[in-house]
DRENDO-1510 file (C-alpha; in Angstrom, 1 decimal, always signed):
<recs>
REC; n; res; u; v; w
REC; 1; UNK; -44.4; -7.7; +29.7 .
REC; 2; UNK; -42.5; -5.6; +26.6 .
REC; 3; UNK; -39.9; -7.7; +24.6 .
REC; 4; UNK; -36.6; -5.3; +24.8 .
REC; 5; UNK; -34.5; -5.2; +21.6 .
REC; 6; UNK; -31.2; -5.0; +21.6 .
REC; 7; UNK; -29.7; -3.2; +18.4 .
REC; 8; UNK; -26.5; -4.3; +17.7 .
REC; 9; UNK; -24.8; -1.5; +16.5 .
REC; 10; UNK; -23.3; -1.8; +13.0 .
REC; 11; UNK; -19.4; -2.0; +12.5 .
REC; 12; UNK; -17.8; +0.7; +10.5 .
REC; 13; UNK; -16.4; +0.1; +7.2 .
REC; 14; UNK; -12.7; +1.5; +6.9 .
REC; 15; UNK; -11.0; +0.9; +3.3 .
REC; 16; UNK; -7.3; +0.8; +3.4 .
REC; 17; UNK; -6.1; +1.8; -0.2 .
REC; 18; UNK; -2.6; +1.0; -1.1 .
REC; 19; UNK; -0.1; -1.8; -1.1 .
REC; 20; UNK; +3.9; -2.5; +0.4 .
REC; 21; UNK; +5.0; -2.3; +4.3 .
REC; 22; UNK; +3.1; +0.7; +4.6 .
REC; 23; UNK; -0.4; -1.1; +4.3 .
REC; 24; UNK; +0.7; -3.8; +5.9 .
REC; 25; UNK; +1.5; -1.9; +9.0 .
REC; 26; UNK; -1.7; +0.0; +8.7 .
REC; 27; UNK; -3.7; -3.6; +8.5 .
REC; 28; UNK; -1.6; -4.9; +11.6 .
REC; 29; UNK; -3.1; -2.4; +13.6 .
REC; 30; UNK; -6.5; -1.8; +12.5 .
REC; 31; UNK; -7.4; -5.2; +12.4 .
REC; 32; UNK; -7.5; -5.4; +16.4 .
REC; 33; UNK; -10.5; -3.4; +16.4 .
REC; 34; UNK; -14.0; -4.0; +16.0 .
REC; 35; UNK; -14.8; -2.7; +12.4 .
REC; 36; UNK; -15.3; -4.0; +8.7 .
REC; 37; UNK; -11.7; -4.0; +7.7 .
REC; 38; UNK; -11.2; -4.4; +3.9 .
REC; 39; UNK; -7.9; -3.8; +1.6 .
REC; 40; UNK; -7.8; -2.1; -2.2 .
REC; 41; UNK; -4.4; -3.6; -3.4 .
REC; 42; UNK; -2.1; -2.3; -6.6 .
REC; 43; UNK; -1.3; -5.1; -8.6 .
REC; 44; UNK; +1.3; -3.3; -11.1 .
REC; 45; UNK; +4.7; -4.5; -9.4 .
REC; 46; UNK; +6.7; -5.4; -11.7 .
REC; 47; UNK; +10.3; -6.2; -9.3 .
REC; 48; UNK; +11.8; -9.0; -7.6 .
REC; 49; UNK; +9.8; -12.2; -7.4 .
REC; 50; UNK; +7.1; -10.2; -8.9 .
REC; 51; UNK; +9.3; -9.7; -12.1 .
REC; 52; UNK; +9.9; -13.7; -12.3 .
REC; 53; UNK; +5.9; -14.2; -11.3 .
REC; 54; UNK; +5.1; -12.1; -14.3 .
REC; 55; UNK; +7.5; -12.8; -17.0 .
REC; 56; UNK; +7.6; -16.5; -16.6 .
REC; 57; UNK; +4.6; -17.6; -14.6 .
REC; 58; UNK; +2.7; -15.3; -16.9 .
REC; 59; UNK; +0.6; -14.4; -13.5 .
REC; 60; UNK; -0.6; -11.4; -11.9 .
REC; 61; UNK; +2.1; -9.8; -9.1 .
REC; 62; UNK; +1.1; -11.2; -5.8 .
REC; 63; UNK; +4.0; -10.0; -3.1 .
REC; 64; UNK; +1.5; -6.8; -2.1 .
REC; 65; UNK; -1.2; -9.4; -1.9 .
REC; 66; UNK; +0.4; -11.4; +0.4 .
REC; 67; UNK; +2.2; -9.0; +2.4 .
REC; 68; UNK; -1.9; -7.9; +3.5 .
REC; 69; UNK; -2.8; -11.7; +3.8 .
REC; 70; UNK; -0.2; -12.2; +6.6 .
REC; 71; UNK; -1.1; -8.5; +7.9 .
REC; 72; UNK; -4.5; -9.7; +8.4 .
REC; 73; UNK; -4.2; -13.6; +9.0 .
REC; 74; UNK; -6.0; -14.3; +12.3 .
REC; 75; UNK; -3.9; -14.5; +15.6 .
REC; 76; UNK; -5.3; -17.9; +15.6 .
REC; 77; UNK; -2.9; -19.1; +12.3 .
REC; 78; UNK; +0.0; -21.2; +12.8 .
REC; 79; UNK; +2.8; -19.0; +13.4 .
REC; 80; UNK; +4.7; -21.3; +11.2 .
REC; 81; UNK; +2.6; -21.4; +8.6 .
REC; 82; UNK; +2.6; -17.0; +8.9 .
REC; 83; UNK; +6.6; -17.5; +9.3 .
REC; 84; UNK; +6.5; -19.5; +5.5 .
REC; 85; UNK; +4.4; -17.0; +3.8 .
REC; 86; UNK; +6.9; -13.9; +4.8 .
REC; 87; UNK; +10.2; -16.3; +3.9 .
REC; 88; UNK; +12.3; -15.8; +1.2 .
REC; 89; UNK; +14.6; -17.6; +0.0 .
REC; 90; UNK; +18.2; -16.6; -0.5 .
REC; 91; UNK; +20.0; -19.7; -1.9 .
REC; 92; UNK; +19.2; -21.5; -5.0 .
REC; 93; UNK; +19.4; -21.1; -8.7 .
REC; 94; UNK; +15.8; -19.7; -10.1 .
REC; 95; UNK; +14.8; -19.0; -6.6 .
REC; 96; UNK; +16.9; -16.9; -4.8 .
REC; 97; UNK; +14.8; -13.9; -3.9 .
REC; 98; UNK; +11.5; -15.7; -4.3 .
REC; 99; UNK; +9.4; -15.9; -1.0 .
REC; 100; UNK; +7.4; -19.1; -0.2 .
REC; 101; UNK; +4.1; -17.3; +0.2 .
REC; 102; UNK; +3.9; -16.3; -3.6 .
REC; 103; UNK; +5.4; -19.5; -5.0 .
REC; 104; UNK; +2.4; -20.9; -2.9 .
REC; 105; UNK; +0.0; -18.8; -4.3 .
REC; 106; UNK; +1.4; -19.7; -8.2 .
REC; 107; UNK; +1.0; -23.1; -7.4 .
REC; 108; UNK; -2.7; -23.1; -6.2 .
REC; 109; UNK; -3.1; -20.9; -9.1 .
REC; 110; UNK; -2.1; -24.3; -11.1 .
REC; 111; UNK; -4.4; -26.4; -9.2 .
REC; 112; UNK; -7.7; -24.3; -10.0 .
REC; 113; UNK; -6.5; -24.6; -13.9 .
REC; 114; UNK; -5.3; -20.6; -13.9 .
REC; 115; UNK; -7.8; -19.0; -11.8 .
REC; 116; UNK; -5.4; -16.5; -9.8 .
REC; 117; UNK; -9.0; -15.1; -7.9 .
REC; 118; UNK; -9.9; -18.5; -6.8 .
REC; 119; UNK; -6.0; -18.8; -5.6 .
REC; 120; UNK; -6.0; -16.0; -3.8 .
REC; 121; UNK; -9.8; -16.4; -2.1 .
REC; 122; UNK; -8.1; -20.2; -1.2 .
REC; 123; UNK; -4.9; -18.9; +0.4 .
REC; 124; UNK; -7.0; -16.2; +2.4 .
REC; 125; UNK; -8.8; -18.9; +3.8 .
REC; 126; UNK; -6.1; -20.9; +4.9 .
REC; 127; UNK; -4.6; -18.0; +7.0 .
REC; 128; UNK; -7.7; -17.2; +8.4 .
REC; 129; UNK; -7.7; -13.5; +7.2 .
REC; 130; UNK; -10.0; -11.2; +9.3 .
REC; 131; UNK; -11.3; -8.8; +6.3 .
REC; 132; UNK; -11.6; -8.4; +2.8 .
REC; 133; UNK; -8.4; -7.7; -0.2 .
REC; 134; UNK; -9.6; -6.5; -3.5 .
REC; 135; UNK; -7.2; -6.1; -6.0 .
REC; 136; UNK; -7.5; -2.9; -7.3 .
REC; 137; UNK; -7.3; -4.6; -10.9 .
REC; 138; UNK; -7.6; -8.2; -12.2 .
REC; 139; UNK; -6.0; -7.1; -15.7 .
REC; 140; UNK; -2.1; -7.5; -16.8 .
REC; 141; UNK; -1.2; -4.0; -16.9 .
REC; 142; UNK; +2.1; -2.2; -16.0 .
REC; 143; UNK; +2.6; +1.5; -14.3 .
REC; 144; UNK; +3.8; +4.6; -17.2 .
REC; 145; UNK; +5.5; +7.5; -15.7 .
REC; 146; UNK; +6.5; +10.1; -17.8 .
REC; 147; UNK; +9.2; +12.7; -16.2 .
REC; 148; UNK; +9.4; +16.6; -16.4 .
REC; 149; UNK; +12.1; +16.2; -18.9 .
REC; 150; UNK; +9.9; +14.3; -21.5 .
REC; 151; UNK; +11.2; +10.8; -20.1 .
REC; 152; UNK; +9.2; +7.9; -19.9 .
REC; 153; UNK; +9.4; +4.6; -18.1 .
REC; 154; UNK; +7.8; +1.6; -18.1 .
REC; 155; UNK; +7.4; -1.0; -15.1 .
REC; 156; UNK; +7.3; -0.1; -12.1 .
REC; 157; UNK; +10.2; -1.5; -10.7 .
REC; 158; UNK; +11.9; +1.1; -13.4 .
REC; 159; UNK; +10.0; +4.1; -11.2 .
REC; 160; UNK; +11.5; +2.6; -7.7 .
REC; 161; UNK; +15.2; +2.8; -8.9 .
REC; 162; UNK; +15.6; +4.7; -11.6 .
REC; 163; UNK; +18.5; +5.2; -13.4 .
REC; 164; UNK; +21.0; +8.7; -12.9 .
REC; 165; UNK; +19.9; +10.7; -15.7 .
REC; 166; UNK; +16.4; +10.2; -13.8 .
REC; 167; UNK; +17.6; +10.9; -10.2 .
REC; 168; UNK; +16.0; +14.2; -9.2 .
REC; 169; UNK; +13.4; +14.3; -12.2 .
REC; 170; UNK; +9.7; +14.8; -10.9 .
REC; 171; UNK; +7.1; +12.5; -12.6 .
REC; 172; UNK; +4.7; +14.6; -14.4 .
REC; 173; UNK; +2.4; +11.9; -14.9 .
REC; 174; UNK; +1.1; +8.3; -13.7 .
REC; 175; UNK; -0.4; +6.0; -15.8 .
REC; 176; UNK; -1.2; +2.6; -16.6 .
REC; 177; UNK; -0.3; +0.6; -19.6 .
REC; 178; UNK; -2.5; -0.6; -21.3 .
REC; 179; UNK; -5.6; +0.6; -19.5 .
REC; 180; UNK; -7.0; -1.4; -17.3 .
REC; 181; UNK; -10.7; -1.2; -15.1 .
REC; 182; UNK; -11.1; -1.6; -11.7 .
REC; 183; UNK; -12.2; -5.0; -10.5 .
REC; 184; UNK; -16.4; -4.2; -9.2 .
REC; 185; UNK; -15.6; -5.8; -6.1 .
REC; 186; UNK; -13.0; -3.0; -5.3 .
REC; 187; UNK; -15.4; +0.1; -6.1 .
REC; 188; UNK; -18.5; -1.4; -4.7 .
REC; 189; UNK; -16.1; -1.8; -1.2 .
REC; 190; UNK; -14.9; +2.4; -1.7 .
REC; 191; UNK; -18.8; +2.9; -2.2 .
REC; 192; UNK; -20.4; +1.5; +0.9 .
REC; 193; UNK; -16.8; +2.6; +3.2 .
REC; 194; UNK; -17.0; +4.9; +6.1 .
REC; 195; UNK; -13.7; +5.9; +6.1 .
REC; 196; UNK; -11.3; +5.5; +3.4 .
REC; 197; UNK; -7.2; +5.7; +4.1 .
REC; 198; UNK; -4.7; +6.6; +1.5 .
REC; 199; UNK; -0.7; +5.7; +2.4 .
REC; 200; UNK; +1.2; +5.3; +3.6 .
REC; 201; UNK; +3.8; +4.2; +1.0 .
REC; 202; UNK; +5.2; +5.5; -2.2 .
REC; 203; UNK; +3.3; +7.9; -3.3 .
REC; 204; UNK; +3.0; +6.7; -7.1 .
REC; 205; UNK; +3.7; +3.5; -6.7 .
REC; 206; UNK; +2.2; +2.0; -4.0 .
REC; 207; UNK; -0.7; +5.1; -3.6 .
REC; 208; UNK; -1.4; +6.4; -7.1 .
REC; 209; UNK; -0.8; +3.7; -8.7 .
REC; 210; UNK; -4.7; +2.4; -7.8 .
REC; 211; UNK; -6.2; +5.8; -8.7 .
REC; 212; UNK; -5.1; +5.6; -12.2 .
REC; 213; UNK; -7.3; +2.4; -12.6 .
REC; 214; UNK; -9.9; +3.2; -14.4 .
REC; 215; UNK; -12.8; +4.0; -12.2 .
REC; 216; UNK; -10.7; +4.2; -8.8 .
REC; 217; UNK; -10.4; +7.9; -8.6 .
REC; 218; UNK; -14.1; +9.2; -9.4 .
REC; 219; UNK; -15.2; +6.7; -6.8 .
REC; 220; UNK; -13.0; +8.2; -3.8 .
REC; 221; UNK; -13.6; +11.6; -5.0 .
REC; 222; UNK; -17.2; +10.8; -4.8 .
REC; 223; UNK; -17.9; +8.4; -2.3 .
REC; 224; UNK; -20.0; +9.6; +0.8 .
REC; 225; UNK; -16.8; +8.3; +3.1 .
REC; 226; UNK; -14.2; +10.4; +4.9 .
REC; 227; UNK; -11.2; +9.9; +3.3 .
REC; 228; UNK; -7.7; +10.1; +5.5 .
REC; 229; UNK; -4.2; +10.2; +4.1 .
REC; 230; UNK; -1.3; +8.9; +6.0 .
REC; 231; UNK; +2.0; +11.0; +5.3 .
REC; 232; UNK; +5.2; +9.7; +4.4 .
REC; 233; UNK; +7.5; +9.8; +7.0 .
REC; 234; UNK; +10.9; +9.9; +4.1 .
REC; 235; UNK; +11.3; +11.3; +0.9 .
REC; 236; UNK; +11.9; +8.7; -1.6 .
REC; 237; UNK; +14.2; +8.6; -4.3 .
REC; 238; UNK; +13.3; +8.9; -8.0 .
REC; 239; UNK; +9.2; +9.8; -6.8 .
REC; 240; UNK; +9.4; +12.3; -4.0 .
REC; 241; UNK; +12.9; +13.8; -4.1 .
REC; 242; UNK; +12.6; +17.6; -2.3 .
REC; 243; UNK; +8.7; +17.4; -1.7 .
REC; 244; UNK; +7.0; +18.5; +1.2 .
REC; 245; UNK; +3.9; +17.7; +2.9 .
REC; 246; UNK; +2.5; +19.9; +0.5 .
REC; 247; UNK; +3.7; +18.3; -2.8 .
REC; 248; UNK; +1.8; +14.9; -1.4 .
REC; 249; UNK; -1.2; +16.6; -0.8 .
REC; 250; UNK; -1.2; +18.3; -4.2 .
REC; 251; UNK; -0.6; +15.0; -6.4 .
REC; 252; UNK; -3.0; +13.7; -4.5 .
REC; 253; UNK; -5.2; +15.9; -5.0 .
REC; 254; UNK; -4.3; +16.4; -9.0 .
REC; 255; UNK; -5.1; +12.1; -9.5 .
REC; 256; UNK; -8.6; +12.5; -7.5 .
REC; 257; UNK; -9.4; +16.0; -9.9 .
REC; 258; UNK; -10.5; +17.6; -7.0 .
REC; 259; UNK; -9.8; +18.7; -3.2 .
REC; 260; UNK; -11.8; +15.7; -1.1 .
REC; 261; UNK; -9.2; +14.7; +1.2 .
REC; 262; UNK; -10.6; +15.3; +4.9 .
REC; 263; UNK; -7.8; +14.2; +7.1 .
REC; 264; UNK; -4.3; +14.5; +7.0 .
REC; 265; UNK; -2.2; +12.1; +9.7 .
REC; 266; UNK; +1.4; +13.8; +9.9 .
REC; 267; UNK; +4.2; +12.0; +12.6 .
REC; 268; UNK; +5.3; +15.0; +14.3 .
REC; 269; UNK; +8.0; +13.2; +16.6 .
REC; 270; UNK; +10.9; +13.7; +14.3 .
REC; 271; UNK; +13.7; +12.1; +16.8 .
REC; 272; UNK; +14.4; +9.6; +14.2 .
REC; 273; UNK; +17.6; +7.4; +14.9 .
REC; 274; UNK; +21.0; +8.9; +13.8 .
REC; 275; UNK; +21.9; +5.8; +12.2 .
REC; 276; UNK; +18.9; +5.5; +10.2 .
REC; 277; UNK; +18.9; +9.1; +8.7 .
REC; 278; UNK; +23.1; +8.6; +8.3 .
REC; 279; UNK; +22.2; +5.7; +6.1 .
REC; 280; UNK; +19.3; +7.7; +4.0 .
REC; 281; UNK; +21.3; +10.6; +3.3 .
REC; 282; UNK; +23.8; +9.0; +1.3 .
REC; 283; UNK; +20.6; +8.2; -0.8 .
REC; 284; UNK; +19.2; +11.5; -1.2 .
REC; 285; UNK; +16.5; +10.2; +0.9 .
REC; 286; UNK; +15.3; +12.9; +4.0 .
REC; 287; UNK; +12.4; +13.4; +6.8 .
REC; 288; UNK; +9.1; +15.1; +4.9 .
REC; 289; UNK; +8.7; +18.7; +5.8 .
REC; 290; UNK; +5.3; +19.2; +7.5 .
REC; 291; UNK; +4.3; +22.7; +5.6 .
REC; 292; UNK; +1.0; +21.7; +5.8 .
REC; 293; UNK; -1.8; +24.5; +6.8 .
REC; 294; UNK; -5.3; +23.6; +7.1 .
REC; 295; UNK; -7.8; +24.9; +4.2 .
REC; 296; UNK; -10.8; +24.1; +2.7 .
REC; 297; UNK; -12.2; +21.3; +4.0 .
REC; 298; UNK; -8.8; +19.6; +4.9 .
REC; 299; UNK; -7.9; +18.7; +8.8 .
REC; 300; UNK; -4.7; +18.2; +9.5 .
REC; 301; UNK; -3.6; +15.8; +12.3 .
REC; 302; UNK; -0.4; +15.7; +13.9 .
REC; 303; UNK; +1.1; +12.9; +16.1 .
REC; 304; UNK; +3.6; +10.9; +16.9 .
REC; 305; UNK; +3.2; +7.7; +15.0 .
REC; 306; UNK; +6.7; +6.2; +13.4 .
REC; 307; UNK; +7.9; +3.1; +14.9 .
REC; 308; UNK; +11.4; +3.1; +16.9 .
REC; 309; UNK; +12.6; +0.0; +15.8 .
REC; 310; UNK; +15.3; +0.7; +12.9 .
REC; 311; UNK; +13.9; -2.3; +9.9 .
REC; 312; UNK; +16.8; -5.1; +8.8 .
REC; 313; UNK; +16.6; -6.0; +5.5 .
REC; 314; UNK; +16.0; -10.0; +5.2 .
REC; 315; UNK; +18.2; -12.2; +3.2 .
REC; 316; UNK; +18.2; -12.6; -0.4 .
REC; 317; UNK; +16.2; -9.5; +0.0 .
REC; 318; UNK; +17.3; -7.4; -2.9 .
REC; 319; UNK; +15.1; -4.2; -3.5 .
REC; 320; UNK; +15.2; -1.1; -1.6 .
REC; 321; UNK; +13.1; -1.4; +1.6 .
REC; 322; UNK; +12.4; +1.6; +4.2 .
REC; 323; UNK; +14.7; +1.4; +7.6 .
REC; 324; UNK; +12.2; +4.1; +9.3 .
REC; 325; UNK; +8.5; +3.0; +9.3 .
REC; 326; UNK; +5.0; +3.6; +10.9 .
REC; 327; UNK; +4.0; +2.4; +14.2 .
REC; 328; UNK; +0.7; +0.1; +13.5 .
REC; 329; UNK; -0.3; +0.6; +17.1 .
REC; 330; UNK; +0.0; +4.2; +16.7 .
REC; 331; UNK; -1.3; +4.4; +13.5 .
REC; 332; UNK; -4.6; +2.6; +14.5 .
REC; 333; UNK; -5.4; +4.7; +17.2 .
REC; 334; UNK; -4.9; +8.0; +15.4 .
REC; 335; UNK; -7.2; +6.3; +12.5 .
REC; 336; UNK; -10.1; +5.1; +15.0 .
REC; 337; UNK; -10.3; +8.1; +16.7 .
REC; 338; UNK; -11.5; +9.9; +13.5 .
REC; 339; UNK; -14.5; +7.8; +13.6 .
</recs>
């Protein structure tokens, strides 16, 4: 009698590059489905708790870190203990603003005598996390932009509200100061992907921001991997004032030095809620025109995908956050389809 064999057949591997809400809702959804789910994460935040992390913890910035480690902590963690790691705090003198989950993470930092990997490996285990995050960079560095008029900032909490005489400037350039390399673990995970996703999330800040780590950008322009961006569904103040669809694709395009992107999601349900768009226009801050056309090897997919539920800001919550977001759910299954 023959012996059948049954082949398993062997999971995809999707990269999510990025870091903020708009990974985190791209992780939520993804991590539902049967593939090798793994996270490249900018570490250049230099805001909020990240600001106090940096300046008196002298650690890395964590809060995009975590964000993805509750995104992808298994359904089986305490919901309390998934609660703690998203609280922050809004009383308290030298803690206001702080959230739990990176106070947390500087304090097992402590224990392991300064090792922020080991902290970080420790606390994904604790929360169960179904996947892989890779910081894009294990170095101290900080995000450079320099502005058409000759301007240059530093920090990039600086980039996300910038002052008037910036308002309405477009960054000519994105880089990182100093330099800094891309950790191996990172480009050996863009290497072996099967599908690589870009966004959503500010475009230099959140998305750029990993490409100008050394080493980042010649590996997605290179890699054998399809490689999908997720459109914004807002403009955003001080980075993307006035661009279209277009203007994404093309700074995109200008950080990876050449055309490789092979998928373009675009929401095209553009009944956002009155109240959310009254409250953006009073900060310059509009829908993304979809003025996309396909060429070259560029496919552009358009579907509904933004989430209907109109975000509240938490307390003690101080930065700028996004009312209108992405739907994970919808998200997920326009990304899975691709494959």
């Amino acid at each position: 009698m023959g012996i059948r064999k049954v082949v398993m057949a062997k999971k995809k591997k999707i990269v999510v590059i990025g870091g903020g809400t708009g990974t985190y809702t791209v992780l939520l959804g993804l991590k539902k489905y049967p593939i090798d789910l793994s996270v490249i994460v900018t570490m250049m935040d230099s805001g909020g708790s990240n600001r106090v992390l940096r300046d008196e913890f002298g650690l890395l910035p964590t809060s995009d870190l975590r964000q993805c480690i509750v995104a992808l902590s298994s359904e089986d963690t305490d919901q309390t203990l998934r609660k703690l790691f998203t609280y922050r705090y809004s009383k308290g003198i030298g803690i206001e603003g702080m959230t739990f989950g990176n106070l947390f993470m500087a304090a097992l930092t402590d224990i392991y005598g300064g090792d922020q990997k080991k902290a970080i490996e420790e606390t994904c285990e604790i929360l169960g996390v179904k996947g892989k995050i890779f910081p894009v960079t294990l170095e101290n560095t900080n995000l450079v932009a320099r502005y058409e008029n000759g301007q240059q900032v530093l920090g990039e909490h600086m980039i996300d509200e910038p002052t008037k005489q910036l308002t309405g400037k477009r960054i000519s350039s994105l880089s990182v100061f100093p330099p800094a390399k891309a950790s191996s673990a990172a480009l050996s995970a863009i290497k072996e992907a099967d599908l690589i996703i870009l966004g959503p999330g500010d475009l230099y800040t959140s998305v750029i921001s990993n490409l100008v780590v050394d080493g980042v950008a010649k590996a997605v322009a290179n890699t054998r991997a399809k490689r999908v961006f997720i459109l914004n569904l807002m403009t955003r103040i001080g980075q993307t004032e006035g661009y279209k669809a277009s203007d994404h694709i093309r700074e995109l395009t200008r950080y990876l030095t050449k055309p490789c992107i092979d998928y373009c999601l675009v929401n095209n349900d553009t009944n956002f809620p009155k109240e959310a768009l009254n409250w953006y226009k009073k900060v310059s801050t509009y829908p993304v025109e979809d003025d996309l056309e396909e060429s070259g090897k560029m496919r552009v997919v358009r579907t509904p995908l933004f989430d209907k539920t109109i975000y509240k800001k938490v307390k003690g919550d101080r930065l700028i956050r996004s009312l209108i977001r992405h739907d994970s759910v919808k998200v997920a299954e326009a990304v899975m389809k691709l494959l």
